[in-house]
N, C-alpha and C positions, 0 to 999 in steps of 0.2 A: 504494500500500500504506500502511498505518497507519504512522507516525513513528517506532512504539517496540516493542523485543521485551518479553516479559515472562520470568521465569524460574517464575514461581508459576501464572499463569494466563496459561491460553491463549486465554481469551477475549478477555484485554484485551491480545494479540497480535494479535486479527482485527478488532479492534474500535475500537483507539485509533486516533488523529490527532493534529493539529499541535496542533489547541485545547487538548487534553487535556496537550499537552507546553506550550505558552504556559501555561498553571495550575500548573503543577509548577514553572516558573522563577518565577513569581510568587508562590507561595505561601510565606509563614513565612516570616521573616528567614533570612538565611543569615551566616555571616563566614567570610572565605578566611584561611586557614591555612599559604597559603604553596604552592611548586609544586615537583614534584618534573621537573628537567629529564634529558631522555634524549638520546641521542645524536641522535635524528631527530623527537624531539615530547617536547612540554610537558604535564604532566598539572598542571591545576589544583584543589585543595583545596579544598570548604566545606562547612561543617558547619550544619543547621537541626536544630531540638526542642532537649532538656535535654542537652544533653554533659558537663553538670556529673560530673568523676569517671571521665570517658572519657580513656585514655591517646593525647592523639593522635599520639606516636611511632612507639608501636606501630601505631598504624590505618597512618601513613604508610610505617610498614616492610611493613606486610601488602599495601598499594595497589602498591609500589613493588616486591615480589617477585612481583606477579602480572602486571604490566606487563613485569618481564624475561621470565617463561615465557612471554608473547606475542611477544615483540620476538624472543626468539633462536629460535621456531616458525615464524613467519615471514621472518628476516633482516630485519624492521627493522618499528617501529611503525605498525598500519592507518594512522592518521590523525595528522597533524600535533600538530591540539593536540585535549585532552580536558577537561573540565569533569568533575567527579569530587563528588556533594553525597553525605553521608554522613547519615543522616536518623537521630541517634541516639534512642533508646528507653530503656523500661527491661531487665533481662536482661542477657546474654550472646549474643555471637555475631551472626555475620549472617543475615536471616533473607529478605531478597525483595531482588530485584536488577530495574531494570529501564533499558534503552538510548534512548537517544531520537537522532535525526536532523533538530534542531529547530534552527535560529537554530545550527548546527554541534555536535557530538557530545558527547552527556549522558549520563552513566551515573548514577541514584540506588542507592544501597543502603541498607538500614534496618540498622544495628548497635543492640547493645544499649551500652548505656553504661558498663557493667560488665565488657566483653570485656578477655579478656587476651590474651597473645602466642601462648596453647596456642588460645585457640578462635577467633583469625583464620588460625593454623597449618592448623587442618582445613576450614577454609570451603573452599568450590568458586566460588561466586558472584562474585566478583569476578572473578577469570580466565576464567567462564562469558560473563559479560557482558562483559570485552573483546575476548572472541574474535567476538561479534557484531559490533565496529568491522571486522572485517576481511570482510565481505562487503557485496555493495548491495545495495539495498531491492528486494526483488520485489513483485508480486502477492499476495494475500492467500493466495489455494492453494498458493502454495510459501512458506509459515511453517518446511513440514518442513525444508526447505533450509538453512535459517536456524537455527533450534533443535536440529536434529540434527547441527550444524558443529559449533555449542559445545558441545554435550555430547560430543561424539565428540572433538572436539579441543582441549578446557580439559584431561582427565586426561594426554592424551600428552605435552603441552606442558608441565605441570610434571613429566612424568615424566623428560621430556628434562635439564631444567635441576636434577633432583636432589628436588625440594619431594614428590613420589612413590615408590613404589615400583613395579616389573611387577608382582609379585603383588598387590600391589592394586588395580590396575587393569584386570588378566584376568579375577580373582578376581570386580570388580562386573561386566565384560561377561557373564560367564559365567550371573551370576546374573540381570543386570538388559535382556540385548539380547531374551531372549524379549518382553520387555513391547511389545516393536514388530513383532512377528508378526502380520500379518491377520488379526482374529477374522471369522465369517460375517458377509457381505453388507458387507464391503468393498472397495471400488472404485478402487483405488488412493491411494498417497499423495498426490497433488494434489488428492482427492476425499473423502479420509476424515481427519476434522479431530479426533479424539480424541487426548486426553493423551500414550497409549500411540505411536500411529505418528507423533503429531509430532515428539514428542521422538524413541525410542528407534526408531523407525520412520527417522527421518530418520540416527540415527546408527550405522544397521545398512548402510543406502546407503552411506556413507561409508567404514565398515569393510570392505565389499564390494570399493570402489571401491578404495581402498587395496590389498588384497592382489591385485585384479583387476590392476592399475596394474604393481606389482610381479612378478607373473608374466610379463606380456608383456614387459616390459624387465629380465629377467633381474636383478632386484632394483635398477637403476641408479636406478631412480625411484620415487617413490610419490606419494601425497596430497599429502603435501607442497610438493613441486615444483610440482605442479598449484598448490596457494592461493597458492603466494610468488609465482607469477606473475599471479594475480587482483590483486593487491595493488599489486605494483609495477608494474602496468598502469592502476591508479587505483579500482581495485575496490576500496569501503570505503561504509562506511555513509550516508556523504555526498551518494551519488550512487546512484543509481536507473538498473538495468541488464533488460535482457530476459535471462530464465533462459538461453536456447540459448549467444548470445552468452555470458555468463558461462562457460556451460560448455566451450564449445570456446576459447576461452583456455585456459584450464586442459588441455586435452586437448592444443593444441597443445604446450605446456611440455614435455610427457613424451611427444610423438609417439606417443599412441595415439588411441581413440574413446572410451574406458572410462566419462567421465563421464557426456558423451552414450547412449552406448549402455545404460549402466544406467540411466539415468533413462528412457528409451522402454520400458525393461522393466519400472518399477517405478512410473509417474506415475500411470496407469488402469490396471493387474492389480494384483490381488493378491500378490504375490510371497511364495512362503513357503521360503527358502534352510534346507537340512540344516543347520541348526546344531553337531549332534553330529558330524558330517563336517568339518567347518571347523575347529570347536577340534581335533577329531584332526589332520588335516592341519598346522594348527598348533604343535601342540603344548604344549597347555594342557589340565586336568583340574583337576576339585573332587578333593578329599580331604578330608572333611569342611568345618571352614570354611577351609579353604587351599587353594592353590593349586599343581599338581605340573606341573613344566613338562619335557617330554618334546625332547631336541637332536637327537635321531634321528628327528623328525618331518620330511615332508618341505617344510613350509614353516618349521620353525624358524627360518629364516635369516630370513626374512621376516617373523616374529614379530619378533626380534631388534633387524630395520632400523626398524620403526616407533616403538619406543622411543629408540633410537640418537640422540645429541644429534648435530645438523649443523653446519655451519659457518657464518656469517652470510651 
């Protein structure tokens, strides 16, 4: 598979390689900034282009609270150590993230220069991209796998640690999981490579998977459980794994089939899940632009547990 996820383009997900990561460690001067150490891995600093004017306190407070919302979703850091280049610009804010598995784990992101502590507060992309360290490299047709992780699992994970809220979280699935619905004449997700099923295709699997997970184990388990064990099994970007495998790890964890079983249901069909069933069952509703969350629903509890911070 290609070396690097992308969070803007999907193509240069299908498409990149090693060479294309060897050009990005050599490109532009850089200078390291210093390292933020965690209890189980070191994330390294550097900055290339104008940072002239760029607070890098604040960058390092924003690198360093999106590294806790992976670490405490996990119980402990994908990957040892991290290289971290921050490619500032001109503007505000973060604007393309992207992971590399090159010469050991590379995350670039393009900040503006002008960012402050409010527009690193609402970025997603940093915690998008290091939730990518926590899975291995597949084959190029399971990108969804990949892409649909960290979508699905960067909003929970700072929901956990506080940096979110649930209703803003239900509020964009609510609005945004349709966009991974199979439009005509697709052939499942290992075969239909659009924007929509990769990302939100891939992180409607997982939302499946999750309350699937939770149903049969009477709430004891969920997604969760499943990736802390991908992890602490050595499953990380580093390393290059066959999908099955991958997945029954994770199955094994919570003593069911669920990962497996929906991925046989979802790789070559179409799969189009009642949506409107699901958030009822849940117990989630628009109410204009908000969110109305119903406790007398009958999976509320398991709404509930998915947000729920864990223990390391």
């Amino acid at each position: 598979m290609s070396s690097m996820r992308c969070v803007v383009a999907l193509l240069a997900v299908l498409a990149g390689n090693a060479l294309i990561a060897a050009a990005a460690e050599k490109s532009g001067s850089s200078s390291a900034t210093g390292e933020i150490r965690l209890t189980d891995a070191t994330i390294e600093i550097n900055y290339t282009g104008n940072a002239a004017g760029m607070d890098r306190n604040e960058v390092r407070e924003w690198i360093a609270a999106s590294a806790n919302a992976v670490q405490s979703y996990y119980g402990r850091f994908p990957v040892s150590r991290v290289r971290i280049r921050i490619e500032a610009g001109e503007g505000h804010g973060a604007r393309s993230g992207t992971t590399y598995a090159y010469n050991g784990a590379l995350i670039r992101v393009g900040v503006g220069r002008y960012s402050d502590s409010a527009d690193l507060k609402r970025d997603w992309i940093m915690t998008h991209e290091m939730v990518h360290l926590a899975m291995p490299e597949f084959s190029d047709r399971h990108a969804w796998l990949e892409e649909g992780l960290a979508t699905y699992v960067e909003p929970v994970a700072r929901v956990q640690v506080g940096q979110l809220t649930e209703e803003k979280i239900w509020r964009d699935m609510l609005q945004d999981m349709p966009k991974g619905l199979p439009a005509p004449g697709d052939q499942g997700l290992d075969n239909t490579h659009t924007w929509g099923r990769t990302y939100w295709g891939g992180a409607l699997f997982y939302l499946l998977a999750d309350v699937r997970i939770r149903e049969r184990t009477g709430n004891r388990a969920g997604l969760q459980d499943a990736l802390r064990a991908i992890v602490a099994n050595g499953g990380n970007v580093e390393v290059s794994w066959d999908v099955r495998r991958t997945l029954a790890m994770g199955d094994q964890a919570t003593g069911t089939n669920v990962l497996i079983g929906l991925y046989d249901e979802m790789r070559a069909t179409p799969v189009s899940p009642d949506l409107s069933q699901l958030w009822q069952r849940l117990g989630v509703r628009l109410s204009h632009d908000s969110v109305e969350f119903d406790d007398a629903a009958p999976l509320a509890a398991i709404r509930r547990a998915i947000t729920a911070r864990r223990g390391g």
